[in-house]
C-alpha positions as CSV (number, residue, x, y, z in Angstrom):
1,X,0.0,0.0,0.0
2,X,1.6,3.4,-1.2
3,X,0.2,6.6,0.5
4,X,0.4,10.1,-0.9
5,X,-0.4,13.4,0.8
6,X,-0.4,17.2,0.0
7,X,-1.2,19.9,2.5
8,X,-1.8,23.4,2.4
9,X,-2.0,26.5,5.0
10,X,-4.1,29.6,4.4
11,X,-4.8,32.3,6.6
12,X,-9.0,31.5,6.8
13,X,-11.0,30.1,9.5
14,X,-11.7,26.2,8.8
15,X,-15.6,26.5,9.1
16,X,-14.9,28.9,5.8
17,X,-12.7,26.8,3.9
18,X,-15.3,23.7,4.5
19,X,-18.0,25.8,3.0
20,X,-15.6,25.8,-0.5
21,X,-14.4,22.5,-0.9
22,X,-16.6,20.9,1.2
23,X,-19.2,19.1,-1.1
24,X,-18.5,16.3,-3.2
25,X,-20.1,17.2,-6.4
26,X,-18.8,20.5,-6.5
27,X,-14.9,19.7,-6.5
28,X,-14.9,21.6,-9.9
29,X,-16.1,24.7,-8.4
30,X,-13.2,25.5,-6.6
31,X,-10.5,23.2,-8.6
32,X,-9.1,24.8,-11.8
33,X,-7.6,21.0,-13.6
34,X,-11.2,19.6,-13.0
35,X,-14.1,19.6,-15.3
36,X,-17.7,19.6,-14.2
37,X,-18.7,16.1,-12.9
38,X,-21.9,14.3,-13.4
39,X,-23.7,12.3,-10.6
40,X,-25.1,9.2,-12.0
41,X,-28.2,7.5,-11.5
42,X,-29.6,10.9,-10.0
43,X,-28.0,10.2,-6.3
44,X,-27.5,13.0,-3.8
45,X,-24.1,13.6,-4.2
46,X,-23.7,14.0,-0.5
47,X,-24.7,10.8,0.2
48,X,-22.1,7.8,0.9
49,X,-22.5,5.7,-2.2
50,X,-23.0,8.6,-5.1
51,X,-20.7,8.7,-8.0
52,X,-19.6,11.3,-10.2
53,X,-18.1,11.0,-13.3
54,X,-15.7,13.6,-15.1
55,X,-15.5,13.4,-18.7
56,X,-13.3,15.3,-21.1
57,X,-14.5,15.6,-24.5
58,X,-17.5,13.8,-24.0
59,X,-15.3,11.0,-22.6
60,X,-15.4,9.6,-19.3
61,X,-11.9,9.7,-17.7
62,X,-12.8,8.9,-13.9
63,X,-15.6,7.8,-11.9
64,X,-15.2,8.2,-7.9
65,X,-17.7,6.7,-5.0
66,X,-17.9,9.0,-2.1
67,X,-17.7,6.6,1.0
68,X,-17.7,9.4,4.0
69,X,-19.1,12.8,4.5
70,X,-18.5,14.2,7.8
71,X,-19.4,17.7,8.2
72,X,-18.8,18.1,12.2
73,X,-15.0,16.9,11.0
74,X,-14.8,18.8,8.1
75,X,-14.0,16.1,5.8
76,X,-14.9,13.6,3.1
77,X,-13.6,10.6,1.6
78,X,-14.1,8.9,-1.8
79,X,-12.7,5.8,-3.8
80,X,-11.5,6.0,-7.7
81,X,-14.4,3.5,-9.0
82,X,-12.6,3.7,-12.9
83,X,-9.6,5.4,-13.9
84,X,-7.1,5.4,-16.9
85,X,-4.2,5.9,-13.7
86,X,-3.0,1.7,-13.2
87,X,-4.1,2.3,-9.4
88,X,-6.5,0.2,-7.5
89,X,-7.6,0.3,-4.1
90,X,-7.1,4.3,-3.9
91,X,-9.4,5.9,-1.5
92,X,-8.6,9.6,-0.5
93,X,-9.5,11.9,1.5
94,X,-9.9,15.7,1.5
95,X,-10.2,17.7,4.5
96,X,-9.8,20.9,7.0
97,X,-8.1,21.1,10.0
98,X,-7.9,24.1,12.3
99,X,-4.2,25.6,12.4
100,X,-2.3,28.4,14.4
101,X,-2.6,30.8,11.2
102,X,-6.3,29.5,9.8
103,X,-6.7,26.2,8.4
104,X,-4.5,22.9,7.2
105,X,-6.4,21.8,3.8
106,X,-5.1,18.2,3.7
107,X,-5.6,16.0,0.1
108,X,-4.4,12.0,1.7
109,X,-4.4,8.8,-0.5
110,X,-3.3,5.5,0.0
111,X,-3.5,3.1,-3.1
112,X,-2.1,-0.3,-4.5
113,X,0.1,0.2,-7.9
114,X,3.4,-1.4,-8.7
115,X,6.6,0.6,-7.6
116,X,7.7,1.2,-11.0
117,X,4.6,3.5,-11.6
118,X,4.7,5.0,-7.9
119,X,6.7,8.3,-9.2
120,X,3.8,8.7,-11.9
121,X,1.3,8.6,-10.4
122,X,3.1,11.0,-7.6
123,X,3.1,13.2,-10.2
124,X,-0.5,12.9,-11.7
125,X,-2.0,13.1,-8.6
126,X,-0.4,14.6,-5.8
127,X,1.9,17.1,-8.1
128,X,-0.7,18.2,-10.4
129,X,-4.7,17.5,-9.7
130,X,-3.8,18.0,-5.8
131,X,-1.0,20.7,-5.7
132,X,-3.4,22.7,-8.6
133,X,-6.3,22.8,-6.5
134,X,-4.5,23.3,-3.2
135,X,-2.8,26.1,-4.8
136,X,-6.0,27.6,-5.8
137,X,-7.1,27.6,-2.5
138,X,-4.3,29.2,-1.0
139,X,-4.8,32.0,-3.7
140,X,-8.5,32.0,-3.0
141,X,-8.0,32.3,0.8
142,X,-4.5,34.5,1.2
143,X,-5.9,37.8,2.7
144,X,-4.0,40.7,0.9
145,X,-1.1,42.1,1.8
């Protein structure tokens, strides 16, 4: 099992920071890499179970099963149901944590994939779709100088 994890600080109160990132249908609201997702079969995309699918040119290129949604503890988790990565067994989380400045915004996966691909999917993952959106969320959330 292989675990990956990118944090971020910004100078906001947690409770704030939740009401951005904090619903699982909306990830391409606030995340600048990620196209709008669908929810299939109509679900609440709140509820443990839902999936969304992104697509990219009318092509669907992941499909993720929320398994937790925790408001009180500012976080949710989800499992990649399809993906062109070679991973299985990733579940992630996303979550807020309060911090001396504001919050922590903390993106955590574990996953099974051979070491050889370890370093890509480092990349894909944790230095692109997760730095890009933490990074937006710093920007969104520094207060000006």
């Amino acid at each position: 099992m292989h675990t990956l994890t990118r944090t971020v600080v910004v100078t906001a109160d947690p409770d704030d920071v939740w009401q951005v990132i904090g619903r699982f249908g909306g990830l391409a609201d606030w995340h600048p890499l990620l196209p709008p997702s669908v929810i299939e079969d109509g679900a609440d995309p709140e509820t443990p179970g839902a999936i969304q699918a992104f697509a990219v040119n009318g092509q669907v290129v992941i499909r993720e099963r929320l398994l937790e949604k925790d408001d009180s503890r500012r976080m949710f988790r989800y499992a990649i149901q399809e993906s062109a990565v070679p991973v299985s067994d990733y579940v992630s989380t996303l979550s807020v944590h309060p911090n001396d400045t504001g919050a922590e915004i903390r993106w955590a996966a574990t996953y099974e994939a051979t070491d050889a691909l370890v370093p890509e999917i480092e990349k894909h993952f944790g230095d692109t779709l997760y730095a890009a959106g933490l990074n937006a969320l710093k920007e969104r959330f520094t207060l000006p100088a």
